[in-house]
N, C-alpha and C positions, 0 to 999 in steps of 0.2 A: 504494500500500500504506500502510495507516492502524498507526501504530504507539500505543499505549495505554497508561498508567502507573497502575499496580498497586502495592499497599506489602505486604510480606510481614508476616504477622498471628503472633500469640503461636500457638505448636503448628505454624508451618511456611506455614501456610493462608494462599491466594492468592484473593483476588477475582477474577472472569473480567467485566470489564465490559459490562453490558448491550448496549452496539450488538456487542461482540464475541458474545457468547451467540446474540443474535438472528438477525447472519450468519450463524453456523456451526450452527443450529438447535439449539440445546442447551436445555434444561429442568432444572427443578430434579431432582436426581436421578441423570441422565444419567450414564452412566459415559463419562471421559474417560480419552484415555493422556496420558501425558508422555515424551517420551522427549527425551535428551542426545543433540545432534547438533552436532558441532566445538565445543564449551562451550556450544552455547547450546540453551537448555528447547524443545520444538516441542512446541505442541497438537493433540490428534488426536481425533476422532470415532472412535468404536469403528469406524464405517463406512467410514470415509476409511483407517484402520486393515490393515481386509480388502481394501480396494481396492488398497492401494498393495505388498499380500501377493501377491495374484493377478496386478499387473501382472508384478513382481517373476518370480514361477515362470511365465509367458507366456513370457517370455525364454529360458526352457530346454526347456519342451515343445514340440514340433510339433505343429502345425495338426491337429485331428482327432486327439488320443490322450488319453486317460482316463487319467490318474494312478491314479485311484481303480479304475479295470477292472485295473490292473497291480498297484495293491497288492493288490484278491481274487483273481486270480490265481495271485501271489505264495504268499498267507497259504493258500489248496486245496493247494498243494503242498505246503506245508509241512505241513498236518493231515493228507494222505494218507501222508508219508515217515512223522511220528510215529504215525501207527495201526499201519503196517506196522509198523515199529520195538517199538510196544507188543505187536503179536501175536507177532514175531518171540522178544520176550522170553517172553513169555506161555508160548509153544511150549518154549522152553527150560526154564522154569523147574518144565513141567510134566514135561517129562522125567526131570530130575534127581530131582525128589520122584518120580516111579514108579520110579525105579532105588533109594533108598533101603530 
């Protein structure tokens, strides 16, 4: 592991050294993260990023289940309780105004 010396610039601003750039395929432009990890700065690829998100939530799904079929699942329910809930009122409210 190659470690690199950088000098921190007027407004904060960090150079990322050319052989470090060109390992981690970065370009001018490129959005990077930084994130604080036991005091010390880690570089991340926006890509390296989702990778290490996805590894992360592996850990808690099983094999063969859809988060994403569970959240639309979830959120149909939920639109079917508030329609009913909306007609239920709807019903109500049309009562009370014909009994006036």
């Amino acid at each position: 592991m190659k470690t690199y010396r950088t000098k921190l610039a007027p407004g904060g601003r960090i150079v990322v050294p050319a052989a470090l750039r060109k390992a981690m395929g970065l370009e001018v432009g490129d959005e990077i993260l930084l994130r604080l990890e036991g005091g010390e700065a880690r570089l991340y690829t926006r890509e390296q990023a989702i990778r290490r998100a996805q590894e992360l939530v592996r850990r808690y799904v099983p094999e063969g289940e859809s988060l994403v079929d569970e959240l639309l699942e979830d959120r149909r329910r939920e639109v079917e309780q508030e329609e009913a809930e909306a007609a239920e009122s709807a019903a109500w409210q049309a009562k009370h105004k014909a009994a006036q």
